[in-house]
C-alpha positions in Angstrom: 218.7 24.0 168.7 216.7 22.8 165.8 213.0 21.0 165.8 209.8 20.4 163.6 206.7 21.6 165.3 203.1 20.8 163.8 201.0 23.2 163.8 198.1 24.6 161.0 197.5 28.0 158.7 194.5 29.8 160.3 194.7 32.6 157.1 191.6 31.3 155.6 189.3 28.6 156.9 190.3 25.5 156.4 193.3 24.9 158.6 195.5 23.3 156.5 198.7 21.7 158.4 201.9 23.0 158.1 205.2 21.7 159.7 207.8 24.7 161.2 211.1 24.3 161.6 212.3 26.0 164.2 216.2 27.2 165.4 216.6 28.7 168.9 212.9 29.2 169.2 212.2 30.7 166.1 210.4 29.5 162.8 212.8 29.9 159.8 210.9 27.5 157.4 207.7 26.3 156.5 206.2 23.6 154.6 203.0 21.5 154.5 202.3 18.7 156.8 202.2 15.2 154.9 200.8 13.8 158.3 197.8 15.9 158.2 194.9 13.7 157.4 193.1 16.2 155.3 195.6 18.7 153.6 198.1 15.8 153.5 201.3 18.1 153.2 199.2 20.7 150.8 199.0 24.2 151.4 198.5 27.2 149.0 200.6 30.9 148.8 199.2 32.1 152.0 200.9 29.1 153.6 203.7 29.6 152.4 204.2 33.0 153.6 203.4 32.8 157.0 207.0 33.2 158.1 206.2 37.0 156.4 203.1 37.4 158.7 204.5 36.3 161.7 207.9 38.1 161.8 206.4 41.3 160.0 207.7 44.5 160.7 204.6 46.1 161.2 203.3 43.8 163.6 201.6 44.4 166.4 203.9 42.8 169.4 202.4 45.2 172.6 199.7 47.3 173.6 199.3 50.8 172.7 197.3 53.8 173.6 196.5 57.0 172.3 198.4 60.5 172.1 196.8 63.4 171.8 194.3 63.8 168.9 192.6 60.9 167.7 194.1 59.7 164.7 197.4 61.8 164.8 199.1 58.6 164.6 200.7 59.3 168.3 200.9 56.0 170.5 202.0 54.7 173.7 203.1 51.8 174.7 202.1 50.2 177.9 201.9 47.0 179.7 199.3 44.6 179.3 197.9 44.7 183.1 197.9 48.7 182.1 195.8 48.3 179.1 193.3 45.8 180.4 192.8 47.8 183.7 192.3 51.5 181.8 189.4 49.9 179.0 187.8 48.0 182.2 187.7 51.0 183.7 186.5 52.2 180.9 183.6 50.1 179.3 182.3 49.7 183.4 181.9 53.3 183.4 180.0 53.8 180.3 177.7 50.9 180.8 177.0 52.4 184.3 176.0 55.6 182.7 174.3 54.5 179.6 173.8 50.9 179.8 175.1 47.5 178.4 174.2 48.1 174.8 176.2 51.3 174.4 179.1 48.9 173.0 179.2 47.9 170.0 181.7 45.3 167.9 182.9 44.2 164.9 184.5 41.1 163.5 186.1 39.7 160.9 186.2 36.2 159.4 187.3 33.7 161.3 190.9 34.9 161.2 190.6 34.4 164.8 187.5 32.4 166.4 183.9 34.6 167.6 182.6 32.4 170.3 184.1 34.0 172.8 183.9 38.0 171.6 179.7 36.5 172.0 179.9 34.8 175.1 181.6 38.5 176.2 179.4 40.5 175.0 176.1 38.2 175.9 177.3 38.3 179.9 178.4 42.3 179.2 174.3 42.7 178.1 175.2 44.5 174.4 173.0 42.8 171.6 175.2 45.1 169.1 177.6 42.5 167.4 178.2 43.3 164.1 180.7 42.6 160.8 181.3 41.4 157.3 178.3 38.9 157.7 176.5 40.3 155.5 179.1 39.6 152.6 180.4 36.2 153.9 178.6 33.2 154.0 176.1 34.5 156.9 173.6 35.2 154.5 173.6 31.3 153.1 173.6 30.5 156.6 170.6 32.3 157.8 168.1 31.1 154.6 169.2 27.4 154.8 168.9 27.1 158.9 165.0 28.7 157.7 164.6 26.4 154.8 165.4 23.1 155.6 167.1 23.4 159.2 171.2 23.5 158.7 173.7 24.6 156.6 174.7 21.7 153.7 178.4 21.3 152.4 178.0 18.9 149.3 179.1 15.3 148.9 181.4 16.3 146.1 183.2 12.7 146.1 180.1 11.3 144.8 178.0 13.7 143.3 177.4 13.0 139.5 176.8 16.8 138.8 178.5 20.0 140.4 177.3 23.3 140.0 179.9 26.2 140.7 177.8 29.5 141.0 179.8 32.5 141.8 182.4 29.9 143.3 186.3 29.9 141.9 188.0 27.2 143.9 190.9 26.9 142.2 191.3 29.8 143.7 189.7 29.9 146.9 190.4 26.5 148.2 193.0 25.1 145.6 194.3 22.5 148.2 190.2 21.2 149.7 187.4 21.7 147.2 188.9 22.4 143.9 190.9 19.1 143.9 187.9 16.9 145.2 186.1 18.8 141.7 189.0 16.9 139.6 188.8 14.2 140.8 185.1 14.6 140.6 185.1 15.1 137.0 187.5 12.2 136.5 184.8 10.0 138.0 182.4 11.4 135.1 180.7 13.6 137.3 179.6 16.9 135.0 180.3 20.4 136.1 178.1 23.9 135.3 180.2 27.0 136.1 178.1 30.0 136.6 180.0 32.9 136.5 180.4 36.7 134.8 183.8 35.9 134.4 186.1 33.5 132.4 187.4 31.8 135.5 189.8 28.6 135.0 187.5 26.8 136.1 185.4 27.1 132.6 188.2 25.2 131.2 186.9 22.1 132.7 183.0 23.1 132.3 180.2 20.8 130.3 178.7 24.3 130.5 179.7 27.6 130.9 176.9 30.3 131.9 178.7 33.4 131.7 175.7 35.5 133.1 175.3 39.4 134.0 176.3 40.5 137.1 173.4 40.5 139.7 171.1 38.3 137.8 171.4 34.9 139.4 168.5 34.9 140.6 166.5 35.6 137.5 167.9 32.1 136.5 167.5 30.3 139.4 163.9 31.3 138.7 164.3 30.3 135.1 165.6 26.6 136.1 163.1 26.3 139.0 160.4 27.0 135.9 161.7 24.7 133.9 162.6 21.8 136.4 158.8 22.4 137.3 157.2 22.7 134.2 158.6 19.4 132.9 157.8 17.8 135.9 161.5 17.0 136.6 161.3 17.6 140.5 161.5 15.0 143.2 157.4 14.4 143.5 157.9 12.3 146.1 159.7 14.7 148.2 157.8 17.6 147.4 154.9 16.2 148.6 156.0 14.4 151.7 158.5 17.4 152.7 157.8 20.2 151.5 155.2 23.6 151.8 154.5 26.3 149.8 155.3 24.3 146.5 152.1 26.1 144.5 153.5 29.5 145.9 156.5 28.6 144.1 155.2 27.7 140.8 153.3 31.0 140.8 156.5 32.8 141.5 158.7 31.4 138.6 156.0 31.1 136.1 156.8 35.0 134.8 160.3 33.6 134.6 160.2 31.8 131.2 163.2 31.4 129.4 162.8 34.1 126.9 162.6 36.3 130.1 165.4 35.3 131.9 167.5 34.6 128.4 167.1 39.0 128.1 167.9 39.2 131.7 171.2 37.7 131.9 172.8 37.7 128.7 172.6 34.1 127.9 170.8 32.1 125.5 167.5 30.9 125.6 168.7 27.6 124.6 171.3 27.6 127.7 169.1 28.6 130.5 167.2 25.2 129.5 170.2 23.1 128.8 171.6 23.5 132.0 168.1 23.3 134.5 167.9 19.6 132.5 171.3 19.2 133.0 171.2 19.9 137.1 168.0 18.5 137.3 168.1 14.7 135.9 172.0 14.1 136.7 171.4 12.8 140.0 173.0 13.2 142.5 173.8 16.6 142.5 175.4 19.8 144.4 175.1 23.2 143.8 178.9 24.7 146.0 178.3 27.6 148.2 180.3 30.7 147.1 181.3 34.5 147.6 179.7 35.2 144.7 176.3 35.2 145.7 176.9 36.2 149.5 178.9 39.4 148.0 176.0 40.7 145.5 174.3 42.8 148.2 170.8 43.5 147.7 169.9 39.7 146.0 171.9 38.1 148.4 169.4 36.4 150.9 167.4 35.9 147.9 170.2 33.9 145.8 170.8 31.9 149.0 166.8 31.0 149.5 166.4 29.9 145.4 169.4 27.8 145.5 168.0 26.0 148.5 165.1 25.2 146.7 166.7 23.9 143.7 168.5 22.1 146.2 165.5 20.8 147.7 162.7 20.3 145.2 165.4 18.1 142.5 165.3 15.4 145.6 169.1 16.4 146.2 169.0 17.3 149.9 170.3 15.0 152.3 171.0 12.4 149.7 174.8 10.5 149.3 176.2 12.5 146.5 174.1 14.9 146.9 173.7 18.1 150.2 173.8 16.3 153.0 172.3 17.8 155.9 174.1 16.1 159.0 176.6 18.5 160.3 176.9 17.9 164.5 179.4 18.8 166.5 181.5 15.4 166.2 183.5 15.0 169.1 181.4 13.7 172.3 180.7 15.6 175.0 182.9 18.6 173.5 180.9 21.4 173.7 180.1 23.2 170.1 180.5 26.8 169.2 176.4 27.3 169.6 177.6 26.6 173.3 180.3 28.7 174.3 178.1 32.0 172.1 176.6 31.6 175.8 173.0 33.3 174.2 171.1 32.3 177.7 172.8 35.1 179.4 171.8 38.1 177.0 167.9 38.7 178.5 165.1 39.6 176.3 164.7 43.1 177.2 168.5 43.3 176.3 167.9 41.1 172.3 164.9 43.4 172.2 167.5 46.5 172.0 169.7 45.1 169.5 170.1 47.9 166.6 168.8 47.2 162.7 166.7 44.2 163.9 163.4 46.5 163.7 163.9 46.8 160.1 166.0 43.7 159.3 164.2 41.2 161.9 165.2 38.0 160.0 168.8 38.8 160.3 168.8 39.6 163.7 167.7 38.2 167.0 164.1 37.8 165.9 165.3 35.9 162.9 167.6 33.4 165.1 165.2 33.3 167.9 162.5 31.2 165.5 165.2 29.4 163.3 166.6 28.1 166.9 162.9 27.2 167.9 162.6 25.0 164.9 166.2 23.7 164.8 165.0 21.9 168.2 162.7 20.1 166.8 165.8 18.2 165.1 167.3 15.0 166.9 170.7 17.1 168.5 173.0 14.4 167.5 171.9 15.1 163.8 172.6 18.8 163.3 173.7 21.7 165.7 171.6 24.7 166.3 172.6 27.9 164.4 175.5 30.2 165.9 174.4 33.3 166.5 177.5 34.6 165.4 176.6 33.9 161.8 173.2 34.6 161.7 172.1 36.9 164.5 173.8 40.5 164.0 173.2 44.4 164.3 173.0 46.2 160.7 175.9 47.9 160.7 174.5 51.0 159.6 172.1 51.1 162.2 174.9 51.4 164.4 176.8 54.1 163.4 174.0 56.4 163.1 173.4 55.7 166.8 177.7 56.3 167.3 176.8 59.9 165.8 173.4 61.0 166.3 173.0 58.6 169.9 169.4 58.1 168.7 167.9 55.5 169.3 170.4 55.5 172.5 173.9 56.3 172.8 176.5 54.1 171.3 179.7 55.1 173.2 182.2 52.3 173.1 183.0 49.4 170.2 185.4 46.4 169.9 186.9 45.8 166.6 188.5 42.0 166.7 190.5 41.4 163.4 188.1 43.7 161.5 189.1 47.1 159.4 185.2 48.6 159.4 186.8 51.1 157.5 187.9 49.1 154.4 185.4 45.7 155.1 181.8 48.0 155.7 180.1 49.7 153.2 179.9 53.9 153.1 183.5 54.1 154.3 182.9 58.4 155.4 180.0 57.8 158.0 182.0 54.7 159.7 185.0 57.0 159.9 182.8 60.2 161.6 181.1 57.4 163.5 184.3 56.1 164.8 185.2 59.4 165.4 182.4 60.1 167.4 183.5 57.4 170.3 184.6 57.8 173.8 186.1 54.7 173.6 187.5 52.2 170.6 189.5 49.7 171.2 190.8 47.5 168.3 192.7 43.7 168.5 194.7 43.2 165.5 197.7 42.1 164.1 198.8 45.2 162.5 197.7 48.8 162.7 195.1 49.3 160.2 193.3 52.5 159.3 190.8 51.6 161.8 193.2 50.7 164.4 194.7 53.8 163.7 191.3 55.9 165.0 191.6 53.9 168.1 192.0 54.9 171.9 193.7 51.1 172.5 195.2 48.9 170.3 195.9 45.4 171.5 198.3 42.9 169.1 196.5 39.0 168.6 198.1 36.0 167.8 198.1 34.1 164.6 197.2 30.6 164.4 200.5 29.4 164.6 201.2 31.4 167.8 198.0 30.1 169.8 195.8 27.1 170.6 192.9 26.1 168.9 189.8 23.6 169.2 187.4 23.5 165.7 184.6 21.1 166.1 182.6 22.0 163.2 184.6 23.3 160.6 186.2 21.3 158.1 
């Protein structure tokens, strides 16, 4: 028997929509869905090779649990009932003996969706949640909720001016972004590509910056100079909505562009071309992109200056421009702020969370006041910040606790379509922390080297193999 099936590609974010053709109950072709009111029958390489995801050898199809030593690569299979009876068992036990936040977890990024691994762990009592945030967007999301209340996706349609910094779509959205960018440029919008590389998209640049790695914010702060110096900021909107404007005048002035021209490797005569160039083509967008999220140390740094620019060149909120109303767009449906559940995790419990004494804004402390002043929004205008993105444990914070149980005892983690040994940073202490557990259990579609330290391994489901709701992802 032969039928099509819609369905969509949950191996990055978008979701584009794919069609399956299916014989006796089993996909044997796939192609992009023409129907599909976004994508419109698009979809890029990893599309195309879901077939080889799906029906991988290696896949995970049924639970398995450890033999003998951990790691020796020994495994049983068992039954699902089995499985989810023995880590019951399990994590019941140790939260009995040392309390709810002696689990810990890690995630991936949105390869499968986090609401529900928070709402779990909110009504277990753990504040330990942890992952790739800190390289992946959650940074960006964090500083923009403080700045200016939500997280902005630009009006690319429409914008006169687009700024790629540290962004390659034409690689990492060839079948959204990058073709709205074409079409952009068709329109006569212009397009600055900051980059240390010579990406593609330089090919289609008015002005290519190709900077020093780690030094976009030493240009930020040059443009912000500049853009103030010659007085070519949004007056009106700096004084009707913003504070600290003097503060940052003061912090840029030391940023001339003979400074920042050293700094990053470009010309003098560049770093001033281009703040004119963003700053009087109005509208204008500045994309979000790994590039900034992945440079570690400057990360929530980049993220704060580009908001600015954002903000003080009257470009926030503005057609064209970054507009700021993202709700959840479907009724009474609720969002994924919702489902995270936060209510249920008491104060004494957030209070416990591991990293947040010496990282507060990125932790409970740091969502706790952005969620205060997110209220003050209308609700139908913008949706409070997920937790998920921009409340987390430090990482490192936790495996010291895994190995040395100081401040408490971390016992037990989760690891939902995450490889902490390959995504986290100072691979040998997360594999003597993982070590150093009574009790890891990993979810994934194949046995990674973390799954392969674990106690319990259960298989997940692709995209195309479940059901799935997105209210506020495009």
């Amino acid at each position: 028997m032969t039928e099509s099936r819609r369905t969509y590609c949950g191996l990055c974010h978008p979701r584009c929509g794919l069609r399956l053709e299916m014989e006796n109950g089993r996909a044997v072709k796939v192609t992009g869905d023409p129907e599909h009111p976004i994508t419109r029958g698009r979809i890029c390489n990893r599309g195309k090779l879901m077939l080889d995801h799906v029906y991988h050898p290696d896949r995970l199809n049924t639970p398995l649990k450890r033999k003998g030593k951990r790691g020796a690569g020994k495994w049983e299979r068992i039954t699902w009932e089995m499985a989810l009876d023995e880590v019951s068992e399990k994590l019941s036990s140790l939260r009995d003996k040392f309390g709810a936040e002696t689990l810990a977890f890690t995630h991936g990024t949105k390869r499968t969706y986090h609401w529900d691994e928070r709402r779990f762990y909110n009504l277990f009592g753990s504040p330990n949640i942890c992952g790739a945030n800190n390289v992946c967007m959650c940074p960006s999301q964090a500083v923009e909720f403080a700045t200016y209340g939500g997280f902005v996706w630009g009006d690319v349609m429409r914008t006169k001016c687009v700024v790629l910094w540290g962004h390659a779509p034409s690689q990492s959205d060839p079948i959204g972004l990058y073709p709205m960018i074409l079409a952009a440029k068709k329109n006569g919008a212009k397009l600055i590509v900051v980059d240390p590389r010579r990406i593609p998209e330089t090919q289609k640049a008015d002005m290519f910056l190709q900077i020093r790695p780690g030094t976009d914010v030493a240009l930020m702060l040059g443009w912000l100079r500049v853009i103030i110096e010659e007085e070519l900021y949004d007056r009106d909107f700096v004084a009707n909505w913003t504070v600290g404007f003097d503060d940052l005048k003061a912090a840029a002035e030391a940023y001339t562009p003979e400074r920042v021209a050293e700094i990053t490797w470009l010309k003098t005569e560049q770093v001033v071309k281009s703040a004119r160039l963003y700053a009087t083509t109005k509208p204008a967008i500045i994309t979000w992109g790994f590039g900034l999220d992945k440079q570690g140390v400057n990360a929530t740094q980049a993220a704060r200056a580009r908001s600015i620019l954002r903000a003080i060149t009257g470009n926030l909120d503005v057609p064209g421009g970054e507009p700021l109303g993202w709700a959840d767009p479907i009724g009474k449906i609720i969002g994924n702020d919702g489902l995270e559940f936060n209510e249920a995790l008491p104060s004494e419990q957030r209070a416990k969370q591991l990293g947040a004494d010496e990282y507060p804004f990125f932790g409970f402390p740091g969502w706790e006041k952005n969620a205060a002043a997110n209220d003050r929004l209308p609700r139908d205008y913008m949706h409070p910040p997920v937790a998920d993105m921009t409340s987390v444990a430090h990482a490192r914070a936790i495996w010291d606790a895994m190995i040395s149980g100081k401040p408490y005892p971390v016992k037990a983690a989760i690891s939902l379509a995450s490889n902490p040994l390959l995504s986290l940073a100072n691979t040998r202490l997360v594999y003597e922390a993982l070590r150093a557990l009574e009790l890891y259990v990993v979810a994934e579609y194949y046995l990674t080297p973390s799954a392969a330290l674990a106690d319990y391994v259960f298989p997940i489901c692709s995209t195309v193999e479940t059901t799935e709701l997105i209210t506020d992802w495009s």
